[in-house]
C-alpha positions as CSV (number, residue, x, y, z in Angstrom):
1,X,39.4,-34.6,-29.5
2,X,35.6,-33.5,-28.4
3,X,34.8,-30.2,-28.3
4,X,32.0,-28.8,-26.5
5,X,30.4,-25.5,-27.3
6,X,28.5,-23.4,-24.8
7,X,28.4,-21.9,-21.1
8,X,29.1,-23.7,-18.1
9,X,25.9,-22.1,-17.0
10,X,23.5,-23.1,-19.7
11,X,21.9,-26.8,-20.7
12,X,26.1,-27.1,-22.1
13,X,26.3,-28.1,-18.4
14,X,24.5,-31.4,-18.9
15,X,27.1,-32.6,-21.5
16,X,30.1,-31.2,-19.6
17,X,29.1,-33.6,-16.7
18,X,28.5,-36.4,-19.1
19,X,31.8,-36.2,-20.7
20,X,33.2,-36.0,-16.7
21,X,31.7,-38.8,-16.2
22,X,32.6,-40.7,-19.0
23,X,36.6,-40.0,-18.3
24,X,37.4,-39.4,-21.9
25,X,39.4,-35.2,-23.0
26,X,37.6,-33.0,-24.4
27,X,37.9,-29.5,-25.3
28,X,35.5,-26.6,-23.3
29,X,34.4,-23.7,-25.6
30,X,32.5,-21.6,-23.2
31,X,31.9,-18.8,-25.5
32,X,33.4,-15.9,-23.4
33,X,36.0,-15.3,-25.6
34,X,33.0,-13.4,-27.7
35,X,32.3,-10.2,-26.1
36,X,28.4,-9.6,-27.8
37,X,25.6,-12.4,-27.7
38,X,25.3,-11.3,-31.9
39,X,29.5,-12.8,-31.9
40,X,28.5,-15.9,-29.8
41,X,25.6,-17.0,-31.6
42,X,27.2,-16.0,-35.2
43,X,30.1,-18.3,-34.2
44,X,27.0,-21.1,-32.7
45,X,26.2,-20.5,-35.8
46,X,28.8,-21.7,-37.8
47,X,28.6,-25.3,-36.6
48,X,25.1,-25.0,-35.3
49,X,22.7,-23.8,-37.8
50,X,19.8,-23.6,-35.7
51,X,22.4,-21.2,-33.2
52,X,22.0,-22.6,-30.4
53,X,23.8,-24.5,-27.4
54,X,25.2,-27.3,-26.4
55,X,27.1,-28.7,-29.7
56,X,29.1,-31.1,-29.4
57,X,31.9,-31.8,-32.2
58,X,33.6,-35.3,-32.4
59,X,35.5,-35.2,-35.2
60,X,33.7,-34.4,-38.5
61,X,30.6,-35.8,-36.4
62,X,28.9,-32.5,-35.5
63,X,25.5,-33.0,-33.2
64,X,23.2,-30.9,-31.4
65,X,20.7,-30.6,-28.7
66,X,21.6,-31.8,-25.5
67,X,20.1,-35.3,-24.4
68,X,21.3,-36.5,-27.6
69,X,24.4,-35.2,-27.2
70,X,24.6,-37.4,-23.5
71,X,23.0,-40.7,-24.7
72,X,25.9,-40.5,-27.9
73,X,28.4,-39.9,-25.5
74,X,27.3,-42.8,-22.9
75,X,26.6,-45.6,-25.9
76,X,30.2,-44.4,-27.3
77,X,32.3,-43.4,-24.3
78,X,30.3,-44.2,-21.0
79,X,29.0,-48.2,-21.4
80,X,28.9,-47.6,-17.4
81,X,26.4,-45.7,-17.4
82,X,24.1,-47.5,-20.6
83,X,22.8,-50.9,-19.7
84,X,23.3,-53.6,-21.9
85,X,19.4,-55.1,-22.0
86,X,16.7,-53.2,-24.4
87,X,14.2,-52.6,-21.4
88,X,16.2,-50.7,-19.6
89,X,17.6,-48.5,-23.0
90,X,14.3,-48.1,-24.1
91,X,13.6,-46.7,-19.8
92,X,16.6,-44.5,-20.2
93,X,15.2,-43.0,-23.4
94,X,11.6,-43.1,-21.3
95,X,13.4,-41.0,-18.2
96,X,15.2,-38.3,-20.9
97,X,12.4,-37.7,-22.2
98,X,10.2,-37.3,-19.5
99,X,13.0,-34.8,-18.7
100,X,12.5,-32.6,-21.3
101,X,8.9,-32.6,-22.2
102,X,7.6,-32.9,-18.3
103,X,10.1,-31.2,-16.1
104,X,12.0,-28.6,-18.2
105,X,9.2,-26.4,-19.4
106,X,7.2,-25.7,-16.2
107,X,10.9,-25.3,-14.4
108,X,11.3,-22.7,-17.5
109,X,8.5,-20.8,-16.6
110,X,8.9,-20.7,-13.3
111,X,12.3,-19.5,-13.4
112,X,11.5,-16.6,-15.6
113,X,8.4,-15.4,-13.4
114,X,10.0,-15.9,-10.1
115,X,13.8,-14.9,-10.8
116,X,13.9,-12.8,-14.7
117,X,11.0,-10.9,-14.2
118,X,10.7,-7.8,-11.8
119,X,8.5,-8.3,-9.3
120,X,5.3,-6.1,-10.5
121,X,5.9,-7.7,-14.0
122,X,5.1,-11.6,-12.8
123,X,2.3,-12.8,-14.8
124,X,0.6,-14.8,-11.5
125,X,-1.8,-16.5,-13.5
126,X,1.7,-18.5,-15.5
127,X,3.1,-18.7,-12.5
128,X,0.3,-20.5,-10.6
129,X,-0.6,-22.5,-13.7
130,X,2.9,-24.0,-14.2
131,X,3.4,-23.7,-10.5
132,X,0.5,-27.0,-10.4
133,X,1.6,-28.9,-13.6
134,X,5.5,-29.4,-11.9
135,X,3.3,-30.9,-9.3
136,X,2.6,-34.2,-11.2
137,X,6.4,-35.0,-12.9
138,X,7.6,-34.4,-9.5
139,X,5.3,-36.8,-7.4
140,X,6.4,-39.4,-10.6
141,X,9.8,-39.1,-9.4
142,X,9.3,-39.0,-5.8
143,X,6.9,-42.0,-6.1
144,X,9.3,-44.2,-8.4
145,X,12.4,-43.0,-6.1
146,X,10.8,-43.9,-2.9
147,X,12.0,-47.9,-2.9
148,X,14.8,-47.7,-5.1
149,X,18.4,-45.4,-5.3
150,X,18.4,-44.8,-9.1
151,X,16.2,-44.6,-12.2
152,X,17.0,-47.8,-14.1
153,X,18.4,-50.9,-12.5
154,X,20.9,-50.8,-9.7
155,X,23.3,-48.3,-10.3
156,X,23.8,-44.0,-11.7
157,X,23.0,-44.3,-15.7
158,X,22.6,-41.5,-18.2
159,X,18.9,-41.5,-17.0
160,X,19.8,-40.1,-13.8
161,X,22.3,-37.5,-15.0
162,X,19.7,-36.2,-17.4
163,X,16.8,-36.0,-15.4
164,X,19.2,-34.5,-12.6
165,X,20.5,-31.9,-14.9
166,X,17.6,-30.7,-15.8
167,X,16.5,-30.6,-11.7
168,X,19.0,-28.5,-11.0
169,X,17.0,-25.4,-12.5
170,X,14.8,-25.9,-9.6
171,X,17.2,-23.6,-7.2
172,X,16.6,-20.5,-10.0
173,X,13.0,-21.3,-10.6
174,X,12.4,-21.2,-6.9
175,X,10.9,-24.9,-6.8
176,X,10.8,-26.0,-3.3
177,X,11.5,-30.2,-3.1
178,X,11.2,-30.8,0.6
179,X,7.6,-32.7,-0.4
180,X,9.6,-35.2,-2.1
181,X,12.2,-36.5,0.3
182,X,13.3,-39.6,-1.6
183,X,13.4,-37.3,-4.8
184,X,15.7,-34.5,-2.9
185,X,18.2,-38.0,-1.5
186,X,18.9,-38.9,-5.1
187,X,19.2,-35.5,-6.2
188,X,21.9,-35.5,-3.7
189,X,23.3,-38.4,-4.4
190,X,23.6,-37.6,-8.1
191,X,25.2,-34.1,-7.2
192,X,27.9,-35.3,-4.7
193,X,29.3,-37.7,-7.5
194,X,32.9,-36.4,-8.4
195,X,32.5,-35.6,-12.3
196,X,29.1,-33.2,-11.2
197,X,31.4,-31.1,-8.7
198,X,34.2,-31.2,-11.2
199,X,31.8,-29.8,-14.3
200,X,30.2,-27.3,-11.8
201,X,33.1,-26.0,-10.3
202,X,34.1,-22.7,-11.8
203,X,37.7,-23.0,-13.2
204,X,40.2,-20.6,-11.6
């Protein structure tokens, strides 16, 4: 069975919701069972050289960071949600990308100046500066959004839960999307599907 290392609340949420989606078991190790961060990234570790999550362990197979851990999971588990044509593979692999090199970083920064840091420690000058450069990967969006539902052809792919997983930092980084209308209706869309709720929801 699949096993998936890291905390619900962390970038282990993307593959959570990809394995949701794809319908297949897997197991959840979120961690907690480690009462110190030097236990949790020593047992990270362990599978995970580098020490850091998600990892995702299929079998002997063991694989790391986590948009390569979602396009695995949707060319093995979830053909749904990877087209069959090259075009649009090589577009999914153009969206994840954009994800993490665009949209994370800036999100990153924001989120630590407006939410970690104290509010006489912001650096403004970071703030402002990344503040602008979200600008231009959000108007991308917004712009490629505005005449169609999804990122590549006609239906939710891996694209969309990537580049919506990595959106949803925009709540703690304080990013306000009501400039991008058509962006903020997919982001919807893509967030009331069943298998996000189910991966999001707290367990009891």
């Amino acid at each position: 069975m699949l096993k998936i290392y890291g905390p619900a609340r962390s970038r282990s949420s993307r593959a959570l919701w990809m394995a949701e989606e794809c319908g297949i078991p897997f197991e959840h190790e979120d961690l907690t069972r480690y009462p110190t961060m030097p236990e949790k990234s020593a047992a990270v570790r362990e599978i995970n050289p580098i020490g850091k999550i998600p990892v995702l362990v299929d079998g002997d197979f063991v694989l790391s960071e986590s948009m390569a851990i979602n396009l695995y999971l949707a060319r093995k588990h979830g053909r749904h949600l990877w087209p069959s044509g090259e075009q649009d593979q090589a577009k999914i692999l153009q969206w994840s990308f954009f994800a993490v090199t665009e949209l994370d970083p800036p999100l990153v920064e924001l989120m630590v100046e407006r939410t970690f840091r104290k509010e006489g420690e912001r650096n403004a000058a970071n703030e402002q500066k990344h503040a602008e450069s979200v600008k231009r990967p959000l108007g991308v969006l917004e712009g490629h959004l505005a005449d169609q539902p999804w990122l590549v052809g006609p239906g939710f792919t891996v694209a969309d839960l990537n580049v919506a997983s990595v959106l949803t930092m925009a709540a703690g980084a304080k990013q306000e999307l009501t400039d991008y209308p058509h962006l903020l209706a997919w982001l919807k869309r893509c967030q009331d599907r069943p298998a996000y709720r189910k991966a999001t929801t707290p367990k009891a």
